[in-house]
C-alpha positions as CSV (number, residue, x, y, z in Angstrom):
1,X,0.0,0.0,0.0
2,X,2.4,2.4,-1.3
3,X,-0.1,4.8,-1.7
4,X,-1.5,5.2,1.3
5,X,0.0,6.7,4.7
6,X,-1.1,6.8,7.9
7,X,-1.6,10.4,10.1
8,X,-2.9,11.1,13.7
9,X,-5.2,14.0,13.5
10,X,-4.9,16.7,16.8
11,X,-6.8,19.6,18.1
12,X,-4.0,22.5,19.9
13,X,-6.0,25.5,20.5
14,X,-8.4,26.1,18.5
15,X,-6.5,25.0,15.0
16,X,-7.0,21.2,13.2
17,X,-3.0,19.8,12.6
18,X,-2.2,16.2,11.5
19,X,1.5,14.2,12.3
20,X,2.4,11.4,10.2
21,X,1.7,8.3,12.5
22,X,4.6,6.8,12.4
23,X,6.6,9.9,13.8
24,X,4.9,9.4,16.9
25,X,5.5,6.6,19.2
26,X,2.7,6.8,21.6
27,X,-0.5,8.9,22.7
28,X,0.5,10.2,26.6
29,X,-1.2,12.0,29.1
30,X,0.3,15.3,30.1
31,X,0.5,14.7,33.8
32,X,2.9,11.7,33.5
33,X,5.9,11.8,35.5
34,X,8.6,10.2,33.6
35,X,8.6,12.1,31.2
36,X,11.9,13.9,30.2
37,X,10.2,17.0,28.7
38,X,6.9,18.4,28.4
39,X,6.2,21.6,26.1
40,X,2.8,23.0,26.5
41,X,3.5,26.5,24.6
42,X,4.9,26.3,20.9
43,X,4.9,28.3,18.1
44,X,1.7,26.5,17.0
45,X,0.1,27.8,20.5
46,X,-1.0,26.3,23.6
47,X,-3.6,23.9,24.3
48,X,-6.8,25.5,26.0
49,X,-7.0,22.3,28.4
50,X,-4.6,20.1,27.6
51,X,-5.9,16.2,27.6
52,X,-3.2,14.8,26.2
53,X,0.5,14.7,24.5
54,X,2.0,13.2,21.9
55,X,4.8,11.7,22.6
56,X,8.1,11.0,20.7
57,X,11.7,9.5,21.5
58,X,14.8,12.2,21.4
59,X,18.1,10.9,19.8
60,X,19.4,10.0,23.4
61,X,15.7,7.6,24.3
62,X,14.5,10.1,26.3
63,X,10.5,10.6,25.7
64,X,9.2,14.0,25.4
65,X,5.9,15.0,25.0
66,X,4.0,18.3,23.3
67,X,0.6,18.9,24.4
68,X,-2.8,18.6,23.0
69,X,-6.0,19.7,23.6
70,X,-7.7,16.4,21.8
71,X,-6.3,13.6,19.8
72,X,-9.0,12.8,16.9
73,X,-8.1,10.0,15.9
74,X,-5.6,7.7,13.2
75,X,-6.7,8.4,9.4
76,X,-5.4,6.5,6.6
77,X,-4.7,9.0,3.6
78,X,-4.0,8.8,-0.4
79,X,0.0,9.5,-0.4
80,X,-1.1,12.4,-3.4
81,X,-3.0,14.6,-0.3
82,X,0.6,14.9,1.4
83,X,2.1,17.6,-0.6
84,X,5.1,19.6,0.4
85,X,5.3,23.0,2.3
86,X,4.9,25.9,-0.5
87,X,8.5,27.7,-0.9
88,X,6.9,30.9,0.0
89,X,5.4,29.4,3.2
90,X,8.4,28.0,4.0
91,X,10.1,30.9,4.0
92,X,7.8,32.6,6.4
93,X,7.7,30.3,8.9
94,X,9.2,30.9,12.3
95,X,9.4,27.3,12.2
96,X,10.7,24.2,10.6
97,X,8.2,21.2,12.1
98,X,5.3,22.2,9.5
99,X,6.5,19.6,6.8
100,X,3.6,20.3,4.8
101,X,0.0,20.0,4.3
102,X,-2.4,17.6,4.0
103,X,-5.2,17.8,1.9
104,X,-8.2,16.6,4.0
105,X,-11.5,16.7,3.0
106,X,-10.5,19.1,0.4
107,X,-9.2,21.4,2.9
108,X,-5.1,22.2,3.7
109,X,-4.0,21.1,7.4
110,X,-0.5,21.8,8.4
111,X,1.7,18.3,8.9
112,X,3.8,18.8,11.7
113,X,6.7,17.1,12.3
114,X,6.5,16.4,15.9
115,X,10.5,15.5,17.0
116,X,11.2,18.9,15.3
117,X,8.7,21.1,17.2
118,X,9.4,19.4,20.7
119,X,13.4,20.1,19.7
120,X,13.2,23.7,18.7
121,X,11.0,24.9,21.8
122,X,12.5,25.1,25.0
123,X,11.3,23.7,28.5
124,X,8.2,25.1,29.6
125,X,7.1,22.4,32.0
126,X,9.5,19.5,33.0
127,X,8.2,17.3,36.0
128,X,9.2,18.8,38.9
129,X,9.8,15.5,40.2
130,X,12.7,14.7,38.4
131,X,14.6,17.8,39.5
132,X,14.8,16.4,42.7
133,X,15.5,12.0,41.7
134,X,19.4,11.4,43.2
């Protein structure tokens, strides 16, 4: 099914984004403790009432999590309604984790790469908890 690819749909503020499945390795919650970082403000905004995170693996296995107001839901997708990022829009972006849009139901929704939005944000809430671990 070459053709076909696989994206979780989210809700962060009031805005509809979608990830590519496979660049996230679990659905969280965003009071879990073990996590190694937890952003709840990015450039795409901050969730109203955050009910869950998405979260992802760095390069050294530590999970990290961004923060969602609702996960919709898996969708599978023709591979033709994944198109790149226009040049222009590019360009003008403060950021490089919207890796394009995806045509759903006729409409453009920013694809975010998740690793790359949790990487260029800095720490807004880390578990207080593991300040403290000896």
């Amino acid at each position: 099914m070459s053709g076909t690819e696989e994206v979780l749909l989210f809700e962060l503020g009031a805005a509809l984004y979608a990830a590519r499945a496979a660049g996230v390795s679990r659905i969280g919650n965003p009071r879990e403790q073990e996590l190694g970082l937890l952003v709840a403000d990015s450039c795409l905004g901050r969730a109203r009432a955050p009910a869950r995170s998405l979260i992802v693996v760095s390069e050294d296995g530590l999970e990290a999590g961004l923060c969602v107001d609702r996960v919709l839901g898996f969708r599978t997708v023709a591979a033709a309604d994944v198109l790149p990022l226009p040049a222009l829009a590019a360009r003008a972006l403060s950021t490089s984790a919207v890796a394009g849009l995806l045509l759903l139901d006729g409409s453009p929704t920013p694809l975010v790469d998740v690793s790359t939005l949790i990487r260029e944000q800095h720490p807004v809430a880390a578990p207080k908890e593991r300040e403290g671990d000896e």
